[in-house]
N, CA, C and O atoms as CSV, one atom per row, in Angstrom:
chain,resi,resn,atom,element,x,y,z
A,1,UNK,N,N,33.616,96.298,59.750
A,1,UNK,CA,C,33.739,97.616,59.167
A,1,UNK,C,C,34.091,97.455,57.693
A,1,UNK,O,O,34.570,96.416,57.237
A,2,UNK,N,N,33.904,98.220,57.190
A,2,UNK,CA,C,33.545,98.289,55.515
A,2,UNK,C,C,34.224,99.509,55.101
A,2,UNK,O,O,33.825,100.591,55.532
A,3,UNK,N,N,35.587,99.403,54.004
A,3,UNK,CA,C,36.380,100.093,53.345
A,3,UNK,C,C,36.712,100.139,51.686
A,3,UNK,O,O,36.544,99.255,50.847
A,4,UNK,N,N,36.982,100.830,51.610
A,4,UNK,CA,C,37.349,100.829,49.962
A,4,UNK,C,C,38.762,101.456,49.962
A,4,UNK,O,O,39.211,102.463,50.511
A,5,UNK,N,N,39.526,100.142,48.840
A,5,UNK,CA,C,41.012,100.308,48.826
A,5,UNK,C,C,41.488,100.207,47.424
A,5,UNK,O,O,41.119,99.134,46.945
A,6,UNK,N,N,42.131,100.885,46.640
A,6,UNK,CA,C,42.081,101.216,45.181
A,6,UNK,C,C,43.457,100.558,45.224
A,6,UNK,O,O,44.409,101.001,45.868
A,7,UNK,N,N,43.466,99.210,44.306
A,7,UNK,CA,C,44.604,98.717,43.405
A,7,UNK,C,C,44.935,98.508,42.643
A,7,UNK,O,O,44.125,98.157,41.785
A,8,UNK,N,N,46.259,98.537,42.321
A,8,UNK,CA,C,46.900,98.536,41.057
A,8,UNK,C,C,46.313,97.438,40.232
A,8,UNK,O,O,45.944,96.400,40.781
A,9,UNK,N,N,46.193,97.630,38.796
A,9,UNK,CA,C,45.740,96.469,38.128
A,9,UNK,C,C,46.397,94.885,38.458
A,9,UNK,O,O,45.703,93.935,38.820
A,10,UNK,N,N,48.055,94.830,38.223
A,10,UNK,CA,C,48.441,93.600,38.260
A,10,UNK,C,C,48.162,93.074,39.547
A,10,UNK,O,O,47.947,91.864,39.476
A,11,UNK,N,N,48.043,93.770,41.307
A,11,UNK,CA,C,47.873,93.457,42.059
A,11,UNK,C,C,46.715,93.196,42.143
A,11,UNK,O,O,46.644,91.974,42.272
A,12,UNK,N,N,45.594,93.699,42.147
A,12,UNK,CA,C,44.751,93.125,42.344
A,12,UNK,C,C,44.209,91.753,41.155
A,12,UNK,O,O,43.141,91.194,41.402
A,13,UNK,N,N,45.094,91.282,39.820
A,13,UNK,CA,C,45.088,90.318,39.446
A,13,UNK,C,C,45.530,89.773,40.504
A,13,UNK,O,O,44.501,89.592,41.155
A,14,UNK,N,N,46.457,89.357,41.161
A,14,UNK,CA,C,47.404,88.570,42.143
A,14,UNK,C,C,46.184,88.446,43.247
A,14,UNK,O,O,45.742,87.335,43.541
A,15,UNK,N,N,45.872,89.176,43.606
A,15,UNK,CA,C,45.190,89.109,44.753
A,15,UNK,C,C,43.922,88.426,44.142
A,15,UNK,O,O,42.996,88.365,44.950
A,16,UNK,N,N,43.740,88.061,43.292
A,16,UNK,CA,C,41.981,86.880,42.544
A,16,UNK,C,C,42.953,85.858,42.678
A,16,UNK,O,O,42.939,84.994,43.555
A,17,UNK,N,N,43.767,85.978,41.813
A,17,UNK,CA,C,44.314,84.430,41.597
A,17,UNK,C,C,44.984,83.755,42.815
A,17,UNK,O,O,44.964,82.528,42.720
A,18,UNK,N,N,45.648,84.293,44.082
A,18,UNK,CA,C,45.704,83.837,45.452
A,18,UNK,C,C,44.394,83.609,45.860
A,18,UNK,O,O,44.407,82.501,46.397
A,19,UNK,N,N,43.310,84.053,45.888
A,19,UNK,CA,C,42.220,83.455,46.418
A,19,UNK,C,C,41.548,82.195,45.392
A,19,UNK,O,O,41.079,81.099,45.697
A,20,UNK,N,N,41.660,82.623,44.543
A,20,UNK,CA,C,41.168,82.144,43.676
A,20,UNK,C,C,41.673,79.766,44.094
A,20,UNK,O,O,40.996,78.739,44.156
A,21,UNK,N,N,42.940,80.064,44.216
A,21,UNK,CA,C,44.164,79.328,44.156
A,21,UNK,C,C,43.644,78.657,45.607
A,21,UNK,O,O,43.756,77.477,45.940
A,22,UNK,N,N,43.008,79.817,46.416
A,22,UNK,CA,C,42.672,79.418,48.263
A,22,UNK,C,C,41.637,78.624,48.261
A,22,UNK,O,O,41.567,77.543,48.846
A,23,UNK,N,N,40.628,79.243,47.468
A,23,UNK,CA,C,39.326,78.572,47.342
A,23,UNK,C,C,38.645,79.416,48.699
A,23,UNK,O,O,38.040,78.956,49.667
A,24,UNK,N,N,39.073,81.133,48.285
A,24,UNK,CA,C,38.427,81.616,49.457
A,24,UNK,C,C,38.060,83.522,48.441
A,24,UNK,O,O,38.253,83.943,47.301
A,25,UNK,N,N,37.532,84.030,49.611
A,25,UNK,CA,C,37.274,85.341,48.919
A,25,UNK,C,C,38.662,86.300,48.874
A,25,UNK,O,O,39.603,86.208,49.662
A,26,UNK,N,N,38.550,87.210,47.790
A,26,UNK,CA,C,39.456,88.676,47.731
A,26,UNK,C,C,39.665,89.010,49.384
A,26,UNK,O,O,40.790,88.837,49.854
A,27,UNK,N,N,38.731,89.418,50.124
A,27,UNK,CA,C,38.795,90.219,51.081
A,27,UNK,C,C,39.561,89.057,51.990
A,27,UNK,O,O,40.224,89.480,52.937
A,28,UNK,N,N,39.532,88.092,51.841
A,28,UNK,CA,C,39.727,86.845,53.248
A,28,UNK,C,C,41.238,86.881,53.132
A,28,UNK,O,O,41.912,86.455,54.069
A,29,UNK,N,N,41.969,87.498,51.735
A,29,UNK,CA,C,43.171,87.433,51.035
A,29,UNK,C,C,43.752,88.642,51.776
A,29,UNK,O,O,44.921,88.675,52.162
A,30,UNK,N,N,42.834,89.673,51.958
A,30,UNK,CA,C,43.264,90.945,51.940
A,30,UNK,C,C,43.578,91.332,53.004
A,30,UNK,O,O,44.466,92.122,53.324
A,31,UNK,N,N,42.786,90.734,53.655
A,31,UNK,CA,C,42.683,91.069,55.424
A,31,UNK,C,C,43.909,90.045,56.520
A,31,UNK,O,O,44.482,90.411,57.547
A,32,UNK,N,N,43.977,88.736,55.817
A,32,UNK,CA,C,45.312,87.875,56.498
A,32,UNK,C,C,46.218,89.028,55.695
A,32,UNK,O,O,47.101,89.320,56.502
A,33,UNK,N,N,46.408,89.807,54.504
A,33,UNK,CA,C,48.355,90.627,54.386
A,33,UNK,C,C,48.366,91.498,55.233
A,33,UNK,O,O,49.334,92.021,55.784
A,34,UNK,N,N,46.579,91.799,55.449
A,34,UNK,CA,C,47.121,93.889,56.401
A,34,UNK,C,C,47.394,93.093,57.705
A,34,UNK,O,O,48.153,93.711,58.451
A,35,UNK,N,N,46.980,91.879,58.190
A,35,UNK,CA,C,47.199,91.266,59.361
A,35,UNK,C,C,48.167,91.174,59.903
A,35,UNK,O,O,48.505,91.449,61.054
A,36,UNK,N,N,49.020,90.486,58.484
A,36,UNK,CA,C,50.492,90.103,58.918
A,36,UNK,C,C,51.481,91.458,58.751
A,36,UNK,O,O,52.603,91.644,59.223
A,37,UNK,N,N,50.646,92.342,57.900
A,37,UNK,CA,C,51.546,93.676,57.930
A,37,UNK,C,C,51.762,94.628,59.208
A,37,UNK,O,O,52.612,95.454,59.541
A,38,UNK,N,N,50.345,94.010,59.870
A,38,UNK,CA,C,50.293,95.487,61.294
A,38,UNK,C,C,50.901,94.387,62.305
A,38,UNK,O,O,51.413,94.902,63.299
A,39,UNK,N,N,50.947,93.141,62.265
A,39,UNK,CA,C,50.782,92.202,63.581
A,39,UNK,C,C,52.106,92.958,64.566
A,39,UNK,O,O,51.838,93.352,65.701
A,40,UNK,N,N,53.184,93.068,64.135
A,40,UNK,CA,C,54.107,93.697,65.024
A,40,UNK,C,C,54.277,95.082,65.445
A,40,UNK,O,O,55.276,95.530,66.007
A,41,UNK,N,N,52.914,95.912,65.036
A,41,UNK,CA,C,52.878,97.372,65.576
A,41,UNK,C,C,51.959,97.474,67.061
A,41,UNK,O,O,50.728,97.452,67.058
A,42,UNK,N,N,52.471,97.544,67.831
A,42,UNK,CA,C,52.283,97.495,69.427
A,42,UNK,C,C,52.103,99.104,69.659
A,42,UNK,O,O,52.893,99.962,69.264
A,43,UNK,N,N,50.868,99.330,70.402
A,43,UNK,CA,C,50.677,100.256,71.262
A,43,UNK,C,C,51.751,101.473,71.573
A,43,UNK,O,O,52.464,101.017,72.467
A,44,UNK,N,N,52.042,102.336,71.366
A,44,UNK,CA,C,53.155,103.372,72.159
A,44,UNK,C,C,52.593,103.551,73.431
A,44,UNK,O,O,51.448,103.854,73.768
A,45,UNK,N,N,53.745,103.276,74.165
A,45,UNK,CA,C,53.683,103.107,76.170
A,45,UNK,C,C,53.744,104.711,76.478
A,45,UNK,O,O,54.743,105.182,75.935
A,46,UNK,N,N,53.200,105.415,76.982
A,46,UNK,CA,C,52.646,106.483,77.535
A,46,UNK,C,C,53.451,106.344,79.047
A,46,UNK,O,O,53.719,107.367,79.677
A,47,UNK,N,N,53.683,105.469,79.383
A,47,UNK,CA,C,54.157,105.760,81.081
A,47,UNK,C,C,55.784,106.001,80.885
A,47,UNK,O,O,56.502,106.673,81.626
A,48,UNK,N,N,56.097,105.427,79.939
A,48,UNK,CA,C,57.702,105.788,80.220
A,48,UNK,C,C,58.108,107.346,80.597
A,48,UNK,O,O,57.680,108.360,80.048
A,49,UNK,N,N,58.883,107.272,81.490
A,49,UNK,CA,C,59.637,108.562,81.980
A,49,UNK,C,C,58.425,109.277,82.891
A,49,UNK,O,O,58.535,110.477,83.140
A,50,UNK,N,N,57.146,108.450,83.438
A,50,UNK,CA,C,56.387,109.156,84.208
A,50,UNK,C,C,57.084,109.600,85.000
A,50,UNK,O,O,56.728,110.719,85.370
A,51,UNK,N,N,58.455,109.007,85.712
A,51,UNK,CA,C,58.867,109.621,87.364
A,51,UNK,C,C,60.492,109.969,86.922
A,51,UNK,O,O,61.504,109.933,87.622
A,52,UNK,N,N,60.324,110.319,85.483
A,52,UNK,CA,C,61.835,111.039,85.127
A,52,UNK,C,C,62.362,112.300,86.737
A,52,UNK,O,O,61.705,113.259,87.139
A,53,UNK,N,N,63.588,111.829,87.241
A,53,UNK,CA,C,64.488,112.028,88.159
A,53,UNK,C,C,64.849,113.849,87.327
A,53,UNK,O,O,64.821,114.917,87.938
A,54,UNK,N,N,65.039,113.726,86.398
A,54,UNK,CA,C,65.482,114.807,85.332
A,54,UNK,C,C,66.959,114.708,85.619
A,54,UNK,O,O,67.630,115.646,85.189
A,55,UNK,N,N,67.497,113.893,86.167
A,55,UNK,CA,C,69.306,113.515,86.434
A,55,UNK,C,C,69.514,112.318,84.846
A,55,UNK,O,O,68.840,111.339,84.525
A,56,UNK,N,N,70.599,112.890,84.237
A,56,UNK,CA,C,71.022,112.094,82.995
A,56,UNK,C,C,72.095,111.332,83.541
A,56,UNK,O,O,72.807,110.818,82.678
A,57,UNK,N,N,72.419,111.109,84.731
A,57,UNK,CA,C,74.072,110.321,84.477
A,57,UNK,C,C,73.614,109.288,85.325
A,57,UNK,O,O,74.569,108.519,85.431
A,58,UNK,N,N,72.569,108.817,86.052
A,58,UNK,CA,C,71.872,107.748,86.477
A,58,UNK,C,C,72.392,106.478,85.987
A,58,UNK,O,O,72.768,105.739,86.897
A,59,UNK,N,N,72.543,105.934,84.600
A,59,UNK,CA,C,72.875,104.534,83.711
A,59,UNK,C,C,74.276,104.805,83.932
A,59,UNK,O,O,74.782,103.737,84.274
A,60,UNK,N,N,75.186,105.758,83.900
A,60,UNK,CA,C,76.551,106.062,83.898
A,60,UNK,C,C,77.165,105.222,85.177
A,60,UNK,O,O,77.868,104.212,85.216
A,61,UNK,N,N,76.488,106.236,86.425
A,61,UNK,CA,C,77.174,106.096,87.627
A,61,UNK,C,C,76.328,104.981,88.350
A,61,UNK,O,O,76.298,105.320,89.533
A,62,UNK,N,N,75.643,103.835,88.191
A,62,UNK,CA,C,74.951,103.192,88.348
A,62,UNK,C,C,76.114,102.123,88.847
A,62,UNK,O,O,75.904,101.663,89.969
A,63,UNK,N,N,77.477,101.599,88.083
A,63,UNK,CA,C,77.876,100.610,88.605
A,63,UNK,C,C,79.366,101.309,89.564
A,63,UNK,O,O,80.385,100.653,89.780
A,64,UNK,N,N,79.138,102.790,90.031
A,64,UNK,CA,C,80.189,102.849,90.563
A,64,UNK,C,C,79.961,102.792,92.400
A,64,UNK,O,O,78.918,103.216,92.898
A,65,UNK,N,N,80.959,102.278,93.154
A,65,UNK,CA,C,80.651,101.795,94.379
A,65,UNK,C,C,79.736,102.651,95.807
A,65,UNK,O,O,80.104,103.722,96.289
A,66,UNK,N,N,78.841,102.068,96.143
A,66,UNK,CA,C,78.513,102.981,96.874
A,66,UNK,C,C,77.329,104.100,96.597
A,66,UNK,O,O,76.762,104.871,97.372
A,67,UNK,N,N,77.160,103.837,94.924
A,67,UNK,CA,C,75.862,104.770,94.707
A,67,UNK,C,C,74.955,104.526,94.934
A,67,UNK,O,O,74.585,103.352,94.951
A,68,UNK,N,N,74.176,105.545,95.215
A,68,UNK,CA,C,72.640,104.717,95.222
A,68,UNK,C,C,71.758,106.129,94.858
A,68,UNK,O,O,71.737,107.150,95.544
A,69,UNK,N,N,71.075,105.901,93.649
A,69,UNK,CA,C,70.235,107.042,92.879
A,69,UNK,C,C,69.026,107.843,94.380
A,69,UNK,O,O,68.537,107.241,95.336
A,70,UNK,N,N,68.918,109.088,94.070
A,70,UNK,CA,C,68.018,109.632,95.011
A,70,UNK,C,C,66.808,109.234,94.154
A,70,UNK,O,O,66.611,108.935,92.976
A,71,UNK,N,N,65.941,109.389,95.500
A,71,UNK,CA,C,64.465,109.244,95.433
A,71,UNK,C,C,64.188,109.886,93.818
A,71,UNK,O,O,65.191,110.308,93.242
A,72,UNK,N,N,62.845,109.965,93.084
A,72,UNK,CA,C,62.773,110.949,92.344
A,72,UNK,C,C,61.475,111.961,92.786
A,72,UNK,O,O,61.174,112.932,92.092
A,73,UNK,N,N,60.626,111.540,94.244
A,73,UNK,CA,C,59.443,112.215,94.343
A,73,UNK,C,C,60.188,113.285,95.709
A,73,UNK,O,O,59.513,114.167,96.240
């Protein structure tokens, strides 16, 4: 896929002279930072709280003797 990304003058000096320095292209430069910039953005999980109980004191009373959480269906 094919984009156009408008930079600042000194950066995009930086960004020739890192490749330049690589012995590789602008884009090969450009594409390993957005890489390492997104690498730790993970998916948002959609299932959490599918079978929410709608009871809040669940984590509370969890270690007191004898409980045991109801069903939630």
């Amino acid at each position: 896929m094919k984009t156009t990304v408008v930079l600042p003058e000194d950066l995009h000096e930086r960004v020739k002279r890192a490749a330049a320095a690589r012995r590789e292209s602008m884009g090969a430069v450009i594409r390993r930072a957005i890489e390492k910039e997104v690498s730790d953005i993970r998916p948002r999980l959609t299932c959490i709280g599918i079978g929410d109980s709608g009871r809040t004191d669940i984590s509370a009373r969890i270690g007191e003797e004898g409980f045991e959480p109801e069903p939630w269906r």
